[in-house]
N, C-alpha and C positions, 0 to 999 in steps of 0.2 A: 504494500500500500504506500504510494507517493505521498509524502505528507511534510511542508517546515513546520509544522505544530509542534511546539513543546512545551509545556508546564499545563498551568490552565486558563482558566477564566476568571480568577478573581485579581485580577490586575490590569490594567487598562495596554499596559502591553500585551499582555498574553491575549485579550479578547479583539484585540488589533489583530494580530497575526492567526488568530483563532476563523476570522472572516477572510483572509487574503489569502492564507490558504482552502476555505473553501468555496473562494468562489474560481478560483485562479488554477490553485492545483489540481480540485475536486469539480471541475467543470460546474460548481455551482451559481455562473454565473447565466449559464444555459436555462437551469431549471428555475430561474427570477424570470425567465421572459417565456415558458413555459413549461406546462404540467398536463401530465395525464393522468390525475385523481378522475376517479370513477367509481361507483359503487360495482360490487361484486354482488354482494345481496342486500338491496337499500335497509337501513335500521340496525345490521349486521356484521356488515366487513365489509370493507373500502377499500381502495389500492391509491399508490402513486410513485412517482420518482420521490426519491428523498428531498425531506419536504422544508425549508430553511424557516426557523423559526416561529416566524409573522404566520406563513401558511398554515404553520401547523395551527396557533390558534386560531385561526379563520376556519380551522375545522373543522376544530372541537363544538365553534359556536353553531356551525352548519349541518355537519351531523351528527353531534354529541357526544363524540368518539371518547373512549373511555380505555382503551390499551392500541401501544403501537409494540407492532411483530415489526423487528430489525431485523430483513434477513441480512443482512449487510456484516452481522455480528458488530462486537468490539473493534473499530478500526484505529479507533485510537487520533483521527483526525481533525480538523477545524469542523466540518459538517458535523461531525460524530458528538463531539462536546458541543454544539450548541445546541442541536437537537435536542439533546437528554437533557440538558439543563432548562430548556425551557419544555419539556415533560413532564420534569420533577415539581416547576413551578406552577402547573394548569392540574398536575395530581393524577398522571395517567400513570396505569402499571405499562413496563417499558421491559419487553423481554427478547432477549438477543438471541437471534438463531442465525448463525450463517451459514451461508451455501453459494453457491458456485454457481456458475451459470451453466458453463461448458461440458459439466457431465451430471451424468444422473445421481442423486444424493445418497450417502451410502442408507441402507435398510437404517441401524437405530436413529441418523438424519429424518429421513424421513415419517419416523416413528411420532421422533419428536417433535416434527412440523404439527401433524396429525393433534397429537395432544395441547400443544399452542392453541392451534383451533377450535379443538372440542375447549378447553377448561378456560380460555383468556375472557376479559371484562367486555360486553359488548355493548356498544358496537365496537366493532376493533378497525384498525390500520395497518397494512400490511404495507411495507417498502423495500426497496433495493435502491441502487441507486440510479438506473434508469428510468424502473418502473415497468419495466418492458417484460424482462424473462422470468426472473423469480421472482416476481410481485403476481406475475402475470399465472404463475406454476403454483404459487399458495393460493391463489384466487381459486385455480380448476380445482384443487384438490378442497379445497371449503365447499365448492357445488356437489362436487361425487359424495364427500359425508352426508349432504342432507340430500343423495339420494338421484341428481340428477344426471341423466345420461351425457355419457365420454363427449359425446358430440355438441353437446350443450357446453361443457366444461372447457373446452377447447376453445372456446371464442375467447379464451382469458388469455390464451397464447394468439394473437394477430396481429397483424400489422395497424392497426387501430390504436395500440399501445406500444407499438414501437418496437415489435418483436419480429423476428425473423428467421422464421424456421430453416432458412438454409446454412445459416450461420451453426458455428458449436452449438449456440442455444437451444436451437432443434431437437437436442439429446432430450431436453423437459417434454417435448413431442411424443418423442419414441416413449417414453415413460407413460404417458396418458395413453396409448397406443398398444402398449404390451397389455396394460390392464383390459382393454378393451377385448384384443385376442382372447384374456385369458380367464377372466373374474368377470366380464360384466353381465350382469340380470341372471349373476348365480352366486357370486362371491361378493358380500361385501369391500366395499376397496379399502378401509382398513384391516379385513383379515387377510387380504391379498397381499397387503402389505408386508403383513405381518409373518408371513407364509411364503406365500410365493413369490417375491418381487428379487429378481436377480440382476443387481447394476450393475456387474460383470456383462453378462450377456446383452445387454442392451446396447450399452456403451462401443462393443464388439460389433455390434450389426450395424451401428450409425458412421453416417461419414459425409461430414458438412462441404458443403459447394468452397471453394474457391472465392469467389464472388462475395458469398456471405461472408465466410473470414473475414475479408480483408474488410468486409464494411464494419462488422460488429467488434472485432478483435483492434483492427490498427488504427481506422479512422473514429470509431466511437468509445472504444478503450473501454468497452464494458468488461464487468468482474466476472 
């Protein structure tokens, strides 16, 4: 993780360098002039690119949000502590899960996504930091727990959000894909999960365009 952040926020240097590294290093200057928050299921669960401060309260007040899902984890950077500090101040629980974009999440990963979703405070927030793949991959899998079909679930992965299945990211594709083959309208997809879900073999059969790389990897520098 690229980051000049060091120390914290309670000094006017640090919360200096705290913003200039995220808007600069952390491309959070892209996500000031635009966002793809969207509900997942309205009253429920939301999505967005990681969201700078201000948004985030403008959310709270909009859809009432009460826990934000980091898949971003602990990065440790200017985005990351301002985020959480202004969390801690609006009283939302703030639960760190990270994950990857470019391959499918190992089994207890995606256990623990699963469990995020069932037990977190609703409505909840789910982010990355595009907003695109793994915002877009906790969204599909929040639909399939309460039950809705793969093909439903999948709109969370599109180009609408800024995802791009030909890219690495694809592999979150393959994943809502395999369940589909394998568990669906017989297996719940958390006991599929639980049971059947092999990110080895997945991971094995996927193999991203060219084209997509170079957009998602080099030019948009997603995680």
């Amino acid at each position: 993780m690229d980051t000049i952040f060091r120390g914290g926020l309670d000094t006017p240097a640090g919360r200096r360098r705290a913003w200039v590294d995220s808007m600069l290093v952390d491309h959070g200057v892209l996500r000031l002039a635009w966002t793809n928050a969207g509900p997942v299921l309205p009253g429920r669960l939301y999505r967005c690119n990681h969201p700078p401060p201000g948004r985030l309260s403008a959310m709270v007040r909009r859809w009432g949000i009460r826990s934000v899902l980091n898949l971003r984890g602990a990065t440790g950077n200017g985005s990351d502590a301002l985020s959480r500090e202004r969390a801690h101040h609006l009283g939302l629980e703030f639960i760190d899960l990270p994950m990857q974009s470019g391959r499918p999440p190992p089994r207890e990963r995606l256990l623990a996504l699963i469990d995020a979703l069932q037990t977190m405070r609703e409505p909840g927030l789910a982010h990355c930091k595009s907003g695109a793949d793994r915002a877009g991959f906790a969204g599909a899998v929040f639909l399939l727990l309460q039950g809705a079909r793969v093909a439903e679930a999948m709109d969370q992965l599109s180009l609408r959000w800024g995802h791009l299945p030909r890219s690495r990211a694809g592999v979150l594709d393959a994943v809502l894909r395999a369940y589909a083959r394998e568990g669906e309208g017989g297996v719940p997809f958390a006991d599929w999960a639980r049971n059947a879900y092999d990110p080895n073999r997945i991971a094995a059969g996927f193999a991203a365009g060219r084209l997509g790389a170079l957009l998602n990897d080099r030019l948009l520098r997603r995680e």
